[in-house]
PALO-705051 format. One record per residue: residue in one letter; x, y, z of N, C-alpha, C, O in turn. Coordinates in steps of 0.05 Angstrom, whole numbers, plus 5000, padded with zeros to 4 digits. Example, Ala and Ser with C-alpha at 12.3 -4.5 7.8 and 13.67 -1.06 7.14 Angstrom:
2
A526448865156524649105156526449345156528549345169
S525749555142527349795143525850015157526850235161
REM end
This chain:
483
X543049914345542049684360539249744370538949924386
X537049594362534549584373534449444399536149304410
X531949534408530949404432527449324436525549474439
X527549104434525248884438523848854462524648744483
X521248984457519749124472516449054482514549184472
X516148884501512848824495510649024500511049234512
X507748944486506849134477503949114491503348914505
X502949224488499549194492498149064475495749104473
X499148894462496648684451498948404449498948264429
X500948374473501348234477503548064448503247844438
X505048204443507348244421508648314424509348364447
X509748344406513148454409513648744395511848824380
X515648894399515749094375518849244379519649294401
X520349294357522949374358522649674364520649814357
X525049774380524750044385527650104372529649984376
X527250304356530650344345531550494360530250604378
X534650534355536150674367535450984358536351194369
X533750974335533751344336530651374348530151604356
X529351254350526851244369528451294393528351534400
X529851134409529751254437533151404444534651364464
X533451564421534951894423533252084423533452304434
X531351984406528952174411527252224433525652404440
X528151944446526251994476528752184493528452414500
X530752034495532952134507533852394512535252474531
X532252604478533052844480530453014485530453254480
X527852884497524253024502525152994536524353204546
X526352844554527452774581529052824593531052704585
X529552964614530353134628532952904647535252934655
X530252604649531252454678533752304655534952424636
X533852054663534851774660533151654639530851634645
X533951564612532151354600534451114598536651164587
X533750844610535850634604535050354597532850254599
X537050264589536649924583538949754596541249814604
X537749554595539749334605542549374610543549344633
X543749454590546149454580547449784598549549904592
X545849854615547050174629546950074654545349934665
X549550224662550750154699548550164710547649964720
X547050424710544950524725542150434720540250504735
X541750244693539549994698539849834723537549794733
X542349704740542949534756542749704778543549554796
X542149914789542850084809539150194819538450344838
X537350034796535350124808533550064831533249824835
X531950304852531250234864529249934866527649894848
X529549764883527849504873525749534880524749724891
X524549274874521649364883521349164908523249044917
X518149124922518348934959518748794947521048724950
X517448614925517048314926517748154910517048114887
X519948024926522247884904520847704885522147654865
X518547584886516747484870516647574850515747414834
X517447814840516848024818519248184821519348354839
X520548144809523348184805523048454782523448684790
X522348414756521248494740523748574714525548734721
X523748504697526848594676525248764653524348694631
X525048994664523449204634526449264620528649324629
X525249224592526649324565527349544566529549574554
X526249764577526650014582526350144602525150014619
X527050374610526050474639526350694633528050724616
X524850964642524851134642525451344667523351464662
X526451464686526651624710526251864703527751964686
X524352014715523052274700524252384730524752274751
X524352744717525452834744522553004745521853084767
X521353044730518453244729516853124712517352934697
X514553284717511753184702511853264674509653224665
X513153354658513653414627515453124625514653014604
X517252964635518852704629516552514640516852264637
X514752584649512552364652510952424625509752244614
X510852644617509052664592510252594567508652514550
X512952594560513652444544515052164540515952054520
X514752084564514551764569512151624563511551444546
X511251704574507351704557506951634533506251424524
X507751904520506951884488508351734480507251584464
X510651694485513351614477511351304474510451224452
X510951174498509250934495506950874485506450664474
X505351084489503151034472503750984440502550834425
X505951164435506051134404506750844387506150774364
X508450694412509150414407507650304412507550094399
X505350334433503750114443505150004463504349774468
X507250094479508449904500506449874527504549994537
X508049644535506749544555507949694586510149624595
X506449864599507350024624507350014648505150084655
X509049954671508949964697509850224700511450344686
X507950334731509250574738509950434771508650264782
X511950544778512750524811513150784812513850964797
X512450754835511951074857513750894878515650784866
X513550834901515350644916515950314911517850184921
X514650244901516449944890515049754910515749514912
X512649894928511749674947508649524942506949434958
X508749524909506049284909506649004912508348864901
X504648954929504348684943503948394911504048154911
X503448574890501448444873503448534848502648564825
X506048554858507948614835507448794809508248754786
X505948964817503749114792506149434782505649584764
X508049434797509549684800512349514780514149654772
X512249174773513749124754513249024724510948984716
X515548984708513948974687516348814672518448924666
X515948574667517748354637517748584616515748724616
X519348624599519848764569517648974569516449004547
X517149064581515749314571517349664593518849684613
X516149794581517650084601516450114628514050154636
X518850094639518150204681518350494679520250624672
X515650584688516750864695517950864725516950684738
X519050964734520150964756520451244767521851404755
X519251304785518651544799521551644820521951874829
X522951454821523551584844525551724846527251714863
X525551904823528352174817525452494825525952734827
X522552334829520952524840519152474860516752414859
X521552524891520752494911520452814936520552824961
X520152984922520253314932518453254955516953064950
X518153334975515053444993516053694996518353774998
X512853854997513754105003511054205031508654175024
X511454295056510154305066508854655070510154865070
X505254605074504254865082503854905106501454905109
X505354965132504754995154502155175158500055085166
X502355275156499755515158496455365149494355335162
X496955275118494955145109494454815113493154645100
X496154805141496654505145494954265119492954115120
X497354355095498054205074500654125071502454195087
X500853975049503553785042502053695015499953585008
X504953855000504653664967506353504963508553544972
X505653284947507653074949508252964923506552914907
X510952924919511352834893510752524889509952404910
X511152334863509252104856510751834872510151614881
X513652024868515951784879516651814902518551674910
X515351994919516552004951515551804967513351724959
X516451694987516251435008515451575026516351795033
X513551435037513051555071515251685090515151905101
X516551555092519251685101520051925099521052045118
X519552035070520052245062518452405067519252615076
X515352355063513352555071513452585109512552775122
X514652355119514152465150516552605152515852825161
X518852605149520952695151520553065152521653225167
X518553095131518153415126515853565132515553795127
X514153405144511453435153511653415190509653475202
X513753345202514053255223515553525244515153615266
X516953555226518853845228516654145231517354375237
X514954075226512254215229510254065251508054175256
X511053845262508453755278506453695268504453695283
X506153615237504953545219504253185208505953005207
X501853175202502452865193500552885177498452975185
X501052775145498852715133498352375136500252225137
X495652285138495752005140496351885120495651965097
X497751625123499151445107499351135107497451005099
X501751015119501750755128503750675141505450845143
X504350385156505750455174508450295174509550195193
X509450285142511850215144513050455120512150515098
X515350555136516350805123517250735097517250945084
X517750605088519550505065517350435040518150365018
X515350455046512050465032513250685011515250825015
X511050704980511050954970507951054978505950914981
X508151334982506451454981503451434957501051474959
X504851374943502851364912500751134913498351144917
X502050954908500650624904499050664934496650614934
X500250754961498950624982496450814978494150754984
X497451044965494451294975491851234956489551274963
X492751134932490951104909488650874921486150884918
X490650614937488350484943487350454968486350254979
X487850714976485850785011487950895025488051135029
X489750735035491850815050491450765080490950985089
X491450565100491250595125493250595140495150465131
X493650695159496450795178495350965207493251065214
X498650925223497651025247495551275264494951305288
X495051375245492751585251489251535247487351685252
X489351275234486751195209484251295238483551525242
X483551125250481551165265480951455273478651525270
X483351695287482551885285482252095257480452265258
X484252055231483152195210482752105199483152215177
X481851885196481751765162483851635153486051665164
X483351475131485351405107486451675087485351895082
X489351545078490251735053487651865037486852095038
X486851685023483851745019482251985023481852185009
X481351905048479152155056481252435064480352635074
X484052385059485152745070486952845044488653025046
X486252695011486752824990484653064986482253094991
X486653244975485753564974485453514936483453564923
X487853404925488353474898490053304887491253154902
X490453294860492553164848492753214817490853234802
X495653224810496453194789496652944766498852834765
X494952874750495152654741495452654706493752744690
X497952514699498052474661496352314657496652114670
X494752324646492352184633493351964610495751934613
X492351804591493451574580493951804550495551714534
X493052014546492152154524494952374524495652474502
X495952414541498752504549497952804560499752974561
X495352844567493853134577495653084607496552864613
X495853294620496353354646492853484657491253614645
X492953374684490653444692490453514718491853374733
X488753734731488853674752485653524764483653484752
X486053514778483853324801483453404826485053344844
X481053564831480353614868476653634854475553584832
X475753754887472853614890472253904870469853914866
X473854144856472254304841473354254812472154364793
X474854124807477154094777476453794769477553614781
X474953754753474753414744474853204770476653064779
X471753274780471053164803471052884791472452714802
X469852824776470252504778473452314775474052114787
X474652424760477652394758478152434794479952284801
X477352574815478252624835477352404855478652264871
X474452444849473152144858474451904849473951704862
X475551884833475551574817479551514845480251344861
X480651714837483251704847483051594884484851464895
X481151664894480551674920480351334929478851284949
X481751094916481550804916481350734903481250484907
X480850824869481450604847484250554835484750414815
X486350714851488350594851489350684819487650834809
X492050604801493650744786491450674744492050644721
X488950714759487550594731487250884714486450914691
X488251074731487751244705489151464706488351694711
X491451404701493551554696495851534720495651404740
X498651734712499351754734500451974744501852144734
X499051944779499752154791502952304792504752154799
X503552514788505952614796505652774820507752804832
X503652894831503552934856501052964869498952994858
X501452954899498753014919499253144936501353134948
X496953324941496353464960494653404976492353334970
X495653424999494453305030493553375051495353505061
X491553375066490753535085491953365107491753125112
X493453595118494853445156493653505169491653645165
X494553365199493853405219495853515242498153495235
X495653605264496953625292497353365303495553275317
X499753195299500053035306503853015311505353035291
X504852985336507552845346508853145347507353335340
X511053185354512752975343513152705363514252495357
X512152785387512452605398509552375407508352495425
X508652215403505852105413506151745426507651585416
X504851705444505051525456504151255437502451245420
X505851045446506150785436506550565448508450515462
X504350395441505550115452505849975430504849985407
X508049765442509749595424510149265447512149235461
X508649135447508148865472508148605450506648545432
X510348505461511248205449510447965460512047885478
X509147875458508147625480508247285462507747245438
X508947065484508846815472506546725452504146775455
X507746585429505446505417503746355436501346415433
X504446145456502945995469501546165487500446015503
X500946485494499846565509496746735491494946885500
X497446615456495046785442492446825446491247035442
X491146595455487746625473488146825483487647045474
X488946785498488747045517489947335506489447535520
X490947365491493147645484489847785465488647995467
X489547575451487347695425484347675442482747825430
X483347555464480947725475481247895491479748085491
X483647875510483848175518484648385502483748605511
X485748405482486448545463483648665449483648895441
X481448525445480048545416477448615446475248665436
X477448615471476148715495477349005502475949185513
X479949035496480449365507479249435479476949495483
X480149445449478849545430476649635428475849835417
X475349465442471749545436471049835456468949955453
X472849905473472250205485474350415476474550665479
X476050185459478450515457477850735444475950715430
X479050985445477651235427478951245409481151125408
X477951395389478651425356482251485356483951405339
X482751635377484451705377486651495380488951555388
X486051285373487950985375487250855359484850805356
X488550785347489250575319491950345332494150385343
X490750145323492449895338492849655316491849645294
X493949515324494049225311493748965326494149015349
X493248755324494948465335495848265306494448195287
X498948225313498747965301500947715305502047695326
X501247605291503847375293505747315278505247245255
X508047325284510447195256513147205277513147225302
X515247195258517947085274519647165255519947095231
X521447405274524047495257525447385265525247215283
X528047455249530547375249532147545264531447775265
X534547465279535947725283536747975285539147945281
X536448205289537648515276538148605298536948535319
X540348825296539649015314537449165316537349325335
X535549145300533649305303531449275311529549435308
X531449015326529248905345530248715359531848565348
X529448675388529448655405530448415415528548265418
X532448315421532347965425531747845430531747635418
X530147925460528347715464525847565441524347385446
X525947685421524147635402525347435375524047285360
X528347485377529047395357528747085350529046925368
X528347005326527646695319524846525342524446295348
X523946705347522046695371518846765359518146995355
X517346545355514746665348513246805368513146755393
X512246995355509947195379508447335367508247365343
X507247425386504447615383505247815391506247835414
X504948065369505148335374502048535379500048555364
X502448635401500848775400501049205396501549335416
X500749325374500749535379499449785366498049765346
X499849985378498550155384499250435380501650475386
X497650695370499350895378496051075383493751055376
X497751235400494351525407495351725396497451835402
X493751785380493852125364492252375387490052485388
X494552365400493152645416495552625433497852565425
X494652705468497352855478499052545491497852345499
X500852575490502552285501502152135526501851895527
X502052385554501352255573498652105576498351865583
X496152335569494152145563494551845544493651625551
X495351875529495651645513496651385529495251185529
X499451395546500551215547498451155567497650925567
X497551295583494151225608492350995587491950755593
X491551105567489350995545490350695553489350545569
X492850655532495150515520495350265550495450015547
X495450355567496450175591495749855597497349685604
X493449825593491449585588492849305566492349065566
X494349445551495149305530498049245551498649025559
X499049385554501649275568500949055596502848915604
X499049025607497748885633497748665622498648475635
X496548595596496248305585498448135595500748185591
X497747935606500347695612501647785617501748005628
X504047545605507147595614508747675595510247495589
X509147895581510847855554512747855551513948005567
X514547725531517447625529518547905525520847885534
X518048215515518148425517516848685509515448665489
X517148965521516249145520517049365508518449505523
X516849445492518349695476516349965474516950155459
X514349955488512750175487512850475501513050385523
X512850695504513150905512512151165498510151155483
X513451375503512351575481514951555466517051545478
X514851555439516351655417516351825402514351965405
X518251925382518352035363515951865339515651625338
X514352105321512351975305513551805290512451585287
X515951875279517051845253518751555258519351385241
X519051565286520451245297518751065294519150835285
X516351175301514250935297513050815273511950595269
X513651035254512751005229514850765212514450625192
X517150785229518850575218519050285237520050065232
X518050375255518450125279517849805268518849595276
X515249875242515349615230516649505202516149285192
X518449735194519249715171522249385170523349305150
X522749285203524349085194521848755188522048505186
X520648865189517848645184518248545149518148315141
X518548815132517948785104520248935089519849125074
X522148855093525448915079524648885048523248695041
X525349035032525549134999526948904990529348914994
X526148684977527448584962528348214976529048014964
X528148264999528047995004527347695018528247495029
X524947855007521847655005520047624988518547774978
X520447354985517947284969514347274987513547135005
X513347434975511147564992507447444965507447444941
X505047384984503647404970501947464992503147405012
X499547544996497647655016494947685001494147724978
X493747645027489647685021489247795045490147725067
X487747995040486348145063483448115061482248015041
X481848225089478548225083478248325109479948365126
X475348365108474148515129472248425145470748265133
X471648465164469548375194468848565206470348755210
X466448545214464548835226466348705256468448835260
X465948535271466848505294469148225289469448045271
X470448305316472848005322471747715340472947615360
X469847655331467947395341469247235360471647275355
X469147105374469946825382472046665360474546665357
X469646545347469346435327472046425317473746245319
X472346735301474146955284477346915306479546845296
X476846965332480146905343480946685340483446675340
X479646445336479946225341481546095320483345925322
X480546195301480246165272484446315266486246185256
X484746595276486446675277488146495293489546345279
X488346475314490546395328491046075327493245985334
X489245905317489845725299491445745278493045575273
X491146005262493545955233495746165244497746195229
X495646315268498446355270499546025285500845915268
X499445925300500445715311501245615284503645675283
X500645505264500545365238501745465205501545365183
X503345735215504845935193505545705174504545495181
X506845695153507445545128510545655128512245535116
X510945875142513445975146514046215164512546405167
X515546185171516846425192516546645200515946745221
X517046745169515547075165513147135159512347375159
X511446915152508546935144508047125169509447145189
X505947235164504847455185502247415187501247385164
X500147405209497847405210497847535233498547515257
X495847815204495147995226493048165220491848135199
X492148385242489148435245489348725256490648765276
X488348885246487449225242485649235262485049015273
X484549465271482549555283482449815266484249985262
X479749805256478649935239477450185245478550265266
X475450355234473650365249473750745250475250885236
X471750865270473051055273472151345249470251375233
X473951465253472851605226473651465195472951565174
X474951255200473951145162471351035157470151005136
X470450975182466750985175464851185182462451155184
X466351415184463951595179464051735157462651925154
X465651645138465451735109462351545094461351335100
X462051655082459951475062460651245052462751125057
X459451185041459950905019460350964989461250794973
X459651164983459951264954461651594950461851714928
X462351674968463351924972465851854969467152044960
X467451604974470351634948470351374941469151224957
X471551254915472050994909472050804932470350624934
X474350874950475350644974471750584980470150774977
X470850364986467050404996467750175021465550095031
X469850055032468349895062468750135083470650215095
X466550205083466150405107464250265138463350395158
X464150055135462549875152463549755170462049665188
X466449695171467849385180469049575202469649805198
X469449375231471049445249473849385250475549505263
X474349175234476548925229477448965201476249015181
X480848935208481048835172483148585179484748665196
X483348435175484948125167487248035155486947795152
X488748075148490747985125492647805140493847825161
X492447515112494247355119496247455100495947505076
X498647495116501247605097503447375094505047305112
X503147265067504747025067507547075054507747115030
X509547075072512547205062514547005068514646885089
X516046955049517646755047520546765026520646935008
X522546575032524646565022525046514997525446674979
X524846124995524845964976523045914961520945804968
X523745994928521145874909521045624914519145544901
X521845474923521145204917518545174951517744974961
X517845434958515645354978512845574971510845624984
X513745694941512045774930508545724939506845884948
X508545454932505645294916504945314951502945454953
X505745244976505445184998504345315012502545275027
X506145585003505145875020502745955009500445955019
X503446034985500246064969497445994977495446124984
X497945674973495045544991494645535008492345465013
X496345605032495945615059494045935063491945975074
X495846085050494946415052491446355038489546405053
X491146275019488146275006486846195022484946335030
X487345925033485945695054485145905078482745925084
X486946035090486846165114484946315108482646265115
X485746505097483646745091480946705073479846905063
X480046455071477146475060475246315087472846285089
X477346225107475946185123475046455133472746455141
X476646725136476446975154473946985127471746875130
X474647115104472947185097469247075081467747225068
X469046845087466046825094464746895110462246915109
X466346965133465547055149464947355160463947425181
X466247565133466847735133464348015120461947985124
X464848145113463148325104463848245070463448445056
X464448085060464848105030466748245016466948204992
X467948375026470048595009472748535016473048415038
X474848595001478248645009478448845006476849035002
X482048825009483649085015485248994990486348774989
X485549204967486549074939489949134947491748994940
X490249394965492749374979494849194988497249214987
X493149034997494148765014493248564993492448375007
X492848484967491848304947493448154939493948284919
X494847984938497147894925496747744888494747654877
X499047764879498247594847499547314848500947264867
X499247184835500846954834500246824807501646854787
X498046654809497446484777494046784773492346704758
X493746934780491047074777492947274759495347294757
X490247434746490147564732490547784749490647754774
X490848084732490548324747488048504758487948734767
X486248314754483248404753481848254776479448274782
X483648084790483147864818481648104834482348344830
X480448064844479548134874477748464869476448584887
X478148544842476948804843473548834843472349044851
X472448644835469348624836468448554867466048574872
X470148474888469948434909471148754925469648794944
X472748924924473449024934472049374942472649524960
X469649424918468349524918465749544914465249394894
X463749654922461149724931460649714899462049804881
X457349504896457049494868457249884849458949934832
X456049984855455250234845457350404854457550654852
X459550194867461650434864464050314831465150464814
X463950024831464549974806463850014785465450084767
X461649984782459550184762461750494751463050544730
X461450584768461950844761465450884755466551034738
X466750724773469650724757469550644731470750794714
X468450454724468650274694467750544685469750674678
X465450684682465150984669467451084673468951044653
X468651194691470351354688473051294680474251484672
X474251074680476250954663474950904628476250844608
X473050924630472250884590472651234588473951274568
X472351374596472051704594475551774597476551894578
X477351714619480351774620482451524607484751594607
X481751274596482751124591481250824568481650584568
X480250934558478350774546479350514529478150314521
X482750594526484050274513484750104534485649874530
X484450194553485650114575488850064571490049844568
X489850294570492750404563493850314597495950194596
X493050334618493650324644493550104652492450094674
X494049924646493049564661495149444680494149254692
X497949504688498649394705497349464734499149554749
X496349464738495249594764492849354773492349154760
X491549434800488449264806487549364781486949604780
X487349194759485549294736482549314734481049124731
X481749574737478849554722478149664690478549854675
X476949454690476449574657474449724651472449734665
X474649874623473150144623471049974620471549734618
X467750114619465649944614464949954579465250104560
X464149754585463049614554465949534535466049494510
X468349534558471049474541471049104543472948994532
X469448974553469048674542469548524564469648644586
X470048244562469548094582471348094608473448204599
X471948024635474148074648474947754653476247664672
X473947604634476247384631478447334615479747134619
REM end
C-alpha cells in the first residue's frame, strides 16, 4: 500500500511501502501514517486553525533520525514541517500531506551549573527547560507561557520574563546543532560557521533544523517577586497611564505587561475574573524578592481591582501563570504584533478602545514593555534587528467558531495597523499570524533592510532550493520573486 504525499513543487508523489521500511529501518523514533494508533496520539499543535493531517510523520529520538528524515525527504521532494513545540501562531509547525517532523520524543535538557549553561534538545517546552534549570537557580531566557517550545520561540527572538534584564533567547545562544537541507549536521556558535550562527539568532527555522541549544543562564529564582493585578475593564484609562507612568522609571530588572481579554472558568484562575473582562497588569523583578515586591508595589496601588494574585513566587509558577490564557488545541488563534519607541496618549487610547471592542472573548490585547538590555544589543549583531522600541503591541485574536473566522481576522488587521503606523515599522514574526497570506507575510517588515540582505545570502549558501519553507519564509537571494 502506497502513500500520497505532497511535494515541493506542489504535486503529488507515491511513497511505497518498501520506501518507508527503508525509512523505518535508518530510525530509531516512530515513523507513521494515518492508519497507526499513535498517528492519533500526537502531540497537537496551539492553533486549532491548523490542525494539520501530514501523510507521514516522523518522531526522531536523536539527531541521526533527524538526518535520515531529511534525506529520506529530500529524495522525494516532500513537502516539510518541523515542530519543536507545536506553538506557531502562523500554523508553520503543520503541514496537509507532506512529512511532520515532530520533535518531541527530543526533549532532554541537560544543565551546566558551574558553566551556568543548559543544552537543550529541539523538542523540549519551556517547562521542561525551567523545570531543570531551576533546580539550579538557573534560568535561561525564554517566554512566558510554559507550554511554548523552546525552538520556534528561540529562533525568532524569544521574549519572556527576564527580557529587560538579559535579553531575548536570542542574545543568550552560546551554540547550536543544526541538519542542514543537504543532510550535513552542523554546528553553529560565534567561532564554528558564524554566519549559520548569526542567521539562527531570529531568522527563525529557514535553515535547517535545530536539534539542540545551548544557553547562557542566569541567577535567577527560585523564588522572585510578582505581580499579577486584575482590574475592571471600565477602570482602563486609568490602569494603562498609570501603568505605562510607573514603566518609564522601572529598572531593567522588571519586565511587565498590560492587557485585556476574558476567561472562562478554571480552577486555575481566580473567580473573581471569571467571564469577566479585565485588565491585567504584570510583572516580575529579576533580582532579590523583597526588593522587588518594594519595586512592584505601585502597580498593585492602581485603583480598585476586582483581584490580586501577586507576591513572591516560585519562577517556574510564573512561567506558567499565563499558560490558561493559550490552551493547546482549543483555539482558533490569528495575531499581529508591532512596535513603538513610546506608549503615547494617542497609542492608550487607541488600545483601550479595541480592548472595550474585542470581536471575542478571548481576543487579547496586549502590550510588552520592552526595552532594557534587548536594546543594547546592535542592530546587526544578530538577525532579531528591533533593538529601538520600548513597546511591543499584539492584537491576539483567539477564538472558537469558524464561522467568526472572517470577523476576527479583520478586526485583528484593523486594530493593529492603527498601532502600527504609528509604530517603528517592524513586527514580531512570533506573534504573526497566517490566514489567506502567504508564508513570506510580514518578513520584509520584520527585519532591518541589511539585515535581510544578508539572510537571503545565507539561506542561498545553507538552503538554496529552498528545501525549508514552512516557516516565516525567506528566500535565498536571486531565488526569484516573493510573489
Amino acid at each position: 500500500m502506497t502513500v500520497t504525499m505532497a511535494t515541493l513543487t506542489n504535486t503529488e508523489v507515491e511513497i511505497s511501502d518498501e520506501s518507508l521500511d527503508e525509512l523505518r529501518a535508518a530510525v530509531r523514533g516512530d515513523v507513521l501514517t494515518p492508519g497507526d494508533a499513535e498517528y492519533l496520539r500526537l502531540r497537537p499543535p496551539y492553533n486549532a486553525m491548523h490542525p494539520g493531517k501530514p501523510a507521514l510523520v516522523v518522531r526522531p529520538t536523536g539527531t541521526a533520525d533527524v538526518v535520515s528524515a531529511i534525506n529520506f525527504a529530500r529524495e522525494h521532494q516532500l513537502l516539510v514541517a518541523v515542530r519543536g513545540g507545536g506553538h506557531s501562531i502562523a500554523g508553520l509547525s503543520s503541514v496537509d500531506g507532506g512529512l511532520l517532523l515532530d520533535l518531541a520524543r527530543m526533549n532532554g535538557v541537560d544543565v551546566d551549573p558551574e558553566a551556568r549553561t543548559v543544552r537543550v534538545q529541539g523538542g523540549a517546552l519551556i517547562g521542561d527547560l525551567d523545570h531543570e534549570t531551576q533546580a539550579f537557580g538557573l534560568v535561561a531566557p525564554s517566554g512566558i507561557v510554559s507550554d511554548t517550545g523552546v525552538a520556534g520561540l528561540s529562533l525568532g527572538g524569544g521574549e519572556g520574563w527576564v527580557r529587560r534584564k538579559h535579553g531575548m533567547a536570542v542574545d543568550n545562544l552560546l551554540a547550536a546543532q543544526v541538519v542542514c537541507a543537504d543532510g550535513q549536521v552542523r554546528t553553529a556558535s560565534a567561532d564554528t560557521n558564524p554566519d549559520l550562527f548569526w542567521a539562527l539568532r531570529g531568522g527563525g527555522g529557514n535553515f535547517g533544523v535545530v536539534t539542540s541549544f545551548t544557553f547562557r543562564c542566569h541567577p535567577v529564582g527560585p523564588t522572585v517577586a510578582f505581580a499579577g493585578v486584575f482590574h475592571p475593564v471600565e477602570d482602563a484609562e486609568n490602569v494603562y497611564r498609570r501603568f505605562r507612568d510607573w514603566a518609564a522609571t522601572a529598572p531593567d530588572e522588571v519586565s511587565a505587561l498590560i492587557g485585556c481579554t476574558t476567561l472562562p472558568p478554571s480552577e486555575h484562575t481566580p473567580p473573581e475574573i471569571h467571564d469577566t473582562p479585565f485588565v491585567v497588569t504584570g510583572a516580575v523583578y529579576s533580582g532579590d524578592p523583597d526588593e522587588g515586591m518594594r519595586v512592584l508595589q505601585p502597580l498593585r496601588d492602581i485603583g480598585t481591582p476586582l483581584v490580586d494574585i501577586s507576591g513572591p513566587l516560585p519562577f517556574s509558577g510564573v512561567q506558567s501563570a499565563f499558560d490558561e490564557f493559550f490552551r493547546r488545541g482549543t483555539l482558533r488563534s490569528y495575531w499581529k504584533a508591532t512596535y513603538v519607541e513610546e506608549l503615547t496618549d494617542e497609542i492608550i487610547d487607541i488600545l483601550v478602545t479595541k480592548a472595550r471592542s474585542r470581536p471575542s472573548k478571548r481576543t487579547f490585547v496586549v502590550t510588552f514593555l520592552m526595552g532594557g538590555a534587548i536594546n543594547r544589543v546592535g542592530v546587526e549583531e544578530t538577525a532579531y534587528s528591533e533593538r529601538s522600541a520600548n513597546w511591543m503591541v499584539s492584537m491576539d485574536g483567539n477564538w472558537d467558531d469558524p464561522r467568526d473566522d472572517d470577523k476576527v481576522i479583520a478586526w485583528v488587521r484593523g486594530a493593529w495597523a492603527e498601532v502600527h503606523e504609528r509604530g517603528t515599522g517592524s513586527l514580531y514574526l512570533n506573534f504573526t499570524g497566517v490566514a489567506d497570506e502567504a508564508v513570506t507575510v510580514g518578513v520584509e517588515s520584520a527585519f532591518d533592510k541589511a539585515n535581510l540582505q544578508r539572510l537571503e545570502e545565507i539561506k542561498a549558501h545553507y538552503d538554496p532550493d529552498n528545501f525549508f519553507r514552512r516557516n516565516n519564509n525567506i528566500l535565498p537571494a536571486s531565488y526569484g520573486s516573493r510573489d
